[in-house]
C-alpha positions, 0 to 999 in steps of 0.5 A: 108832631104832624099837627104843626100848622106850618107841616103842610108846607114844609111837606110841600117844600120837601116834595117839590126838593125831591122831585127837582132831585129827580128831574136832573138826576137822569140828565146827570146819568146820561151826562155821566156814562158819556163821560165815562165812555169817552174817559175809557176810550182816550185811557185806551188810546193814550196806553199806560203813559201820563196824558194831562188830557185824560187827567182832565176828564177823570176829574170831570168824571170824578165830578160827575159820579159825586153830582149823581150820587149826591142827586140819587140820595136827595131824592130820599133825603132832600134835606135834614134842617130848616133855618132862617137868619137874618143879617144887615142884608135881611132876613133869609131861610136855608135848607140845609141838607147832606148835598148842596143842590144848586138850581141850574138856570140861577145857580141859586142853592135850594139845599146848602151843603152841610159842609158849608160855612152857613151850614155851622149855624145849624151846628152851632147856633141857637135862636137867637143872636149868632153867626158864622165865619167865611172867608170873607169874614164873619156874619153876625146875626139873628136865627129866627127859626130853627127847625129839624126836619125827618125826611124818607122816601122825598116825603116830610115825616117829621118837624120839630122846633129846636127852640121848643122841644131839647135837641137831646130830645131829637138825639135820643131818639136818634140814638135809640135805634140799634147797631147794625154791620157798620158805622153810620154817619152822624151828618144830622146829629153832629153836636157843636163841641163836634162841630168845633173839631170837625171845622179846625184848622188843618194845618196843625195837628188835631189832637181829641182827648174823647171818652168812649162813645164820644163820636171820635171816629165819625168826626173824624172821618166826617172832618175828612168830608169837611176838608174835602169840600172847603180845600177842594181846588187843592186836595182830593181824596187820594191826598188823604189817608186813614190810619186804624188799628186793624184789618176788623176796625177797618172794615166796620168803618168802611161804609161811612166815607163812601155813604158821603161820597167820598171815594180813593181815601187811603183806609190802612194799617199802619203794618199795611202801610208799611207792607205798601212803603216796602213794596213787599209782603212782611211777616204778619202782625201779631199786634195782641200778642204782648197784651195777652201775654201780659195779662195771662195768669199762666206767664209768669210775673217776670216774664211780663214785666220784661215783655212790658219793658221791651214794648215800652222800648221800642215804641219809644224814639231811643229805639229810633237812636238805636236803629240809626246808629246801626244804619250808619255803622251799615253804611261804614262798613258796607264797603269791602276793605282796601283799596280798589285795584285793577291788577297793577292799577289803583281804581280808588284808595280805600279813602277815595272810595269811602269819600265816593260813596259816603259823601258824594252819593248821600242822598241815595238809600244804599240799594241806589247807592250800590248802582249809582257807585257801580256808574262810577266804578265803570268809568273808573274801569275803563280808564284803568283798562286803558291805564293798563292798555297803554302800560302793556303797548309801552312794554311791547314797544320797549322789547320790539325796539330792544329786539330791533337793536340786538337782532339783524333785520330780516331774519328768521330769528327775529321774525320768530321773536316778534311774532312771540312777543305779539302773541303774548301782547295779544294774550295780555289783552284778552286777559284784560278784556276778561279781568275787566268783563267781570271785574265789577260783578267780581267786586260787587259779590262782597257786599252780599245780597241786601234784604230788609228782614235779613238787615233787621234781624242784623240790628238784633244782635245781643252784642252788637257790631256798634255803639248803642246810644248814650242811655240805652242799657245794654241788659235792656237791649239785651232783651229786647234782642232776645223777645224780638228773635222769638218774634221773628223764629215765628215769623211774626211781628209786633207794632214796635217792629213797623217803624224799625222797618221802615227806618230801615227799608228807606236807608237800604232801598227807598220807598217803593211807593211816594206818598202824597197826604196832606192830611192823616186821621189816626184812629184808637191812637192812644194805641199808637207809638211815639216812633210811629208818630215821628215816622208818620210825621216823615212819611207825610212831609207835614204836620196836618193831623187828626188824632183821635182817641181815649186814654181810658181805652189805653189797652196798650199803654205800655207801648203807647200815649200816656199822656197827650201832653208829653206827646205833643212835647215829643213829636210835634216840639215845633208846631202848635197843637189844637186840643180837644176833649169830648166827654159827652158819650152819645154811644151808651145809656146813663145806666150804661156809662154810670156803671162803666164809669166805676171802673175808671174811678179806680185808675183815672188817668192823667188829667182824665174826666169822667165820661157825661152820659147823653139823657138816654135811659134804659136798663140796668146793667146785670151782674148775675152770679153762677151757681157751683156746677151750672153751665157757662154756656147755658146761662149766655145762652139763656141770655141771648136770647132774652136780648133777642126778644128785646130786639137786640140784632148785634150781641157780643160775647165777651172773654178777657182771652181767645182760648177762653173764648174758644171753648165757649164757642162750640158751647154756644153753638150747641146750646142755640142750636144755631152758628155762633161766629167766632172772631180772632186776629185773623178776622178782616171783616164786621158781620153783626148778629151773635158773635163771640170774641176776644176782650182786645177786639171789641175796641172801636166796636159797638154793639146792641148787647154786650156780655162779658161772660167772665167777670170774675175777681180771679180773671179780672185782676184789680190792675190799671191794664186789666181796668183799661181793657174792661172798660173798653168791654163795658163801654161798646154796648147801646142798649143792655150790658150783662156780666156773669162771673163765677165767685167774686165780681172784680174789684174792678167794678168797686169804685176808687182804689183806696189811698196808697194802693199799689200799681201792678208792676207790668203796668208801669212803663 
């Protein structure tokens, strides 16, 4: 490709690019610890109070750090594509690259931002007739040259004429290299279906139906780049949030946002969101732990089916009915019964006091309420103090004048009786200053301590101190009350758990933190309850959503989406949708995906569409049978390393169950001689190299290999969830895909079910 007679040229272009990088990048430097230094010296001054004068000058360090990053990666990578358009004003060339650099004596950009409204010509524009929206409008035009160009190290080494070689061409080779720790960004390769999300209006929920290896997740997370620049006098990164599935996922994304300069983006669990709005530590989350039970052969066909039902239950917004009901019968009762009396004297009438407290104090959650009517109660108590003060001078007053009248005056007897009766008045009153020192900690004792798991496990009572909303049956409730204490004797929560909490942790205390989203990216969130959502929808206070996910993936879909329709319908009646489907997946070979694809033929899903493969070929996936007797992990061992030679640096070994993937571990490790990591629910963080872990794990994953170690009939069963999970398994390896199985291969792997077969009974809601 060296031998394009204009590669002399863009060669020099790229070279006097870098070295413009280069030049202002030590001015940038300089300017930037500066700023650091004088940020940190007035932080100091002005202590842990707000000052509008340091907020300044963190937005200008915050802009500065952005200017030098962006200037330390140009000078790598000055720019990725070349085009030139001409419009009604004439013809232009652009150099379109990660980061805008602008020339500092003209303001002129030498490098447009990929992030630009021109820089969707390169995305989504061919040679020839095309344009681009702006704010002002939209330019139409011509693209007259269109070229991608491969630089490293501030030198050219590659240029390619789109409109002569196929993109995919570019694509494929691109797609070619093998998988490392983390996910990459996609900045060059971005597709136009992608760029089409990526560029979509943010003030209505994002909803991207994509098959597995689409590219959700790095749209996503480049679309959070793409808001950033186009909204930036209105939003910043602390105004954005994440949401993913577990501590693991997390951590394999983690390198993307900042690999775009992009820094403070909220990245959390939804149970550490929760863990945050609560300002507490809750019980850990056991989110795995329905999915196994549900597809463990050792529990019993029943016992699945009622673990299904109670999932399915509170992950639906009737469980939302149930915990509001509870909270309003809380905040009923709450109120120790009778009237509020300070000895002879009337504070409140019960009815007064409920009036107080369930009317006038409504707005607060019941914590808050509790001090704000202790406020009430002291101004109550002092006037009945003072009731009880004038009734007591009134009475001393009364028996010294009767005293006066039946005894001479000047006596020793009536001396002695007056002195009594003072006594006793100043008796009398210490005792009411006592009765009122204590009287509102006295009173407020009744209503016990409030505690948020203490209420919940209140919430949970088989026969509960109030009503259930129409159409909940009670058996249902019964069992979600009895699956949800054995939860909690462990100390251990489930997803559905989560929304309850927080539902809960707001009418007893608050959130113990505001949040300000303006936008959210949910990832996996075909995973994701329509509780949650409805408590996403009020914990954000907007609408603005990007929602990404595959319901071919649906591994929990006995709690989850179903169908992306009827979600929409559900949690967002009020406000218009934008969907989107992806169907190309850039992640897998054709062999890879055509082999995957076999499984989702044989339990579609609602309005599901089979997975299109890039134009990248490799090898056939292999179904190798064991012979009685021979070793498990001998022969993935054996096949370790043959994926090794072939240049494989990331394998996963896979097995449908922990324990199974337990035993083979130690086995491996032996066998090669070498450590073997072995990955759980507990693991936080995506190392690479030769790993072992559960089949639920591996969503959201990719990897160079993939070896399912058990791909037998008997631990495969011929399910819709057993086929969700394996397919989540055949899907996330690049290159090379191995089963071994022992007796029959699933019949998952035969094609379409034949007509009139029946559905598993724990995978129907």
């Amino acid at each position: 490709m060296n031998q394009h007679p204009d590669f002399p040229q863009e060669a020099a272009r790229v070279r006097q690019t870098a070295e413009r990088a280069r030049s202002q990048y030590g001015e940038a430097v300089e300017r930037e610890a500066k700023q650091r230094q004088y940020t940190e010296d007035l932080r100091v001054a002005v202590g842990g109070d707000f000052n509008n004068d340091l907020f300044v000058a963190e937005v200008i360090l915050a802009a500065q750090s952005q200017r030098v990053h962006n200037l330390r990666q140009a000078q790598e990578k000055p720019y990725f594509s070349h085009i030139d358009f001409r419009d009604g004003q004439g013809s232009h060339s652009y150099y379109i690259g990660k980061w805008g650099l602008t020339d500092p004596v003209t303001q002129k950009p030498y490098v447009v931002d990929w992030r630009s409204p021109l820089a969707d010509l390169y995305y989504s524009g061919q040679v020839g007739p095309c344009g681009y929206n702006t704010p002002g409008g939209r330019v139409e035009g011509e693209m007259t040259l269109k070229r991608i160009l491969t630089c490293q190290n501030g030198e050219l080494v590659r240029l390619m004429e789109a409109n002569i070689i196929s993109e995919d061409d570019y694509l494929v080779e691109v797609l070619s290299d093998h998988a490392n720790d983390r996910l990459r960004d996609i900045v060059t390769t971005i597709q136009a279906e992608q760029n089409v999300i990526l560029r979509a209006d943010r003030k209505r929920p994002v909803i991207v139906q994509g098959v597995a290896g689409a590219g959700k997740t790095t749209v996503a997370l480049h679309r959070i780049t793409w808001l950033l620049y186009t909204y930036q006098d209105t939003m910043t990164p602390k105004n954005l949030m994440v949401l993913a599935p577990n501590p693991l996922f997390l951590n394999y994304i983690s390198a993307v946002l900042p690999e775009l300069g992009v820094e403070d983006v909220l990245q959390v669990t939804f149970h550490g969101l929760a863990e945050k709005l609560c300002g507490r530590e809750l019980y850990p989350l056991d989110d795995a732990a329905t999915l196994l039970r549900l597809i463990d052969p050792s529990v019993p066909e029943e016992e699945r089916a009622r673990q299904a039902r109670v999932a399915n239950f509170k992950g639906s917004l009737d469980y939302k009915r149930v915990v509001e009901a509870y909270i309003e019968a809380m905040t009923e009762n709450i109120l120790p019964e009778g009237d509020v009396m300070l000895s002879a004297v009337r504070l409140y009438t019960a009815e007064d006091l409920r009036h107080v407290f369930a009317r006038e104090l409504a707005p607060f959650p019941l914590e808050k309420r509790r001090g704000e009517l202790r406020k009430h109660m002291n101004e109550r108590l002092k006037l009945g103090r003072r009731k009880l003060e004038t009734m007591l001078d009134k009475q001393i007053e009364s028996r010294t004048n009767l005293l006066r009248e039946l005894m001479p005056e000047n006596t020793k007897a009536r001396q002695e009786r007056m002195a009594r009766i003072y006594a006793a008045r100043d008796q009398r009153r210490e005792e009411i200053d006592r009765l009122c020192r204590g009287y509102l900690d006295r009173w407020f004792r009744q209503w016990g301590k409030l505690d948020l798991l203490k209420a919940y496990r209140g919430l949970l009572q088989e026969e509960p101190s109030f009503s259930l909303p129409e159409g909940v049956e009670p058996q249902l409730w019964r069992e979600v009350c009895q699956v949800t204490a054995e939860n909690l004797e462990r100390q251990r929560l489930d997803s559905g758990d989560i929304p309850a909490l927080l539902l809960l942790q707001k009418a007893l205390f608050g959130y113990a933190v505001r949040l300000d989203i303006h936008h959210t990216v949910i990832d996996e969130a075909q995973d994701l309850s329509a509780f949650a959502y409805d408590m996403l929808m009020e914990l954000c206070s907007n609408a603005s959503f990007t929602i990404v996910g595959d319901l071919g993936q649906g591994i929990h879909s006995y709690r989850g989406v179903q169908d992306w329709h009827a979600l929409m319908a559900q949690v967002f009646p009020k406000v218009e949708c934008s969907y989107y489907e992806l169907v190309t997946s850039y992640r897998n070979t054709g062999q890879i995906m055509s082999f995957a694809s076999k499984v989702l033929r044989r339990y579609p899903t609602p309005g599901g569409v089979l997975p299109k493969p890039v134009l990248r070929m490799g090898s056939n996936p292999r179904c190798l049978a064991l012979e009685e007797g021979e070793s498990l992990a001998q022969a993935v061992a054996g096949e370790i390393r043959r994926l090794e030679e072939l240049g494989c640096s990331t394998v996963a070994v896979v097995m449908k169950l922990p324990r199974a993937c337990r035993d083979l571990h130690w086995e491996l490790w032996e066998k090669l001689d070498r450590p073997v990591r072995l990955l759980d629910d507990q693991d936080t963080e995506y190392t690479g190299g030769v790993m072992v872990l559960p089949a639920h794990l591996t969503k959201g994953l990719e990897f160079d290999a993939v070896i399912v170690a058990d791909a037998d009939a008997e631990t495969w069963r011929d399910d819709a969830l057993h086929a969700r999970l394996l397919y989540v398994c055949l899907t996330r390896p690049l290159h090379h895909l191995t089963l071994f199985h022992r007796g029959p291969l699933t019949a998952l792997l035969a094609g379409e079910k034949p007509e009139g077969a029946q559905v598993a009974k724990n995978d129907a809601k």
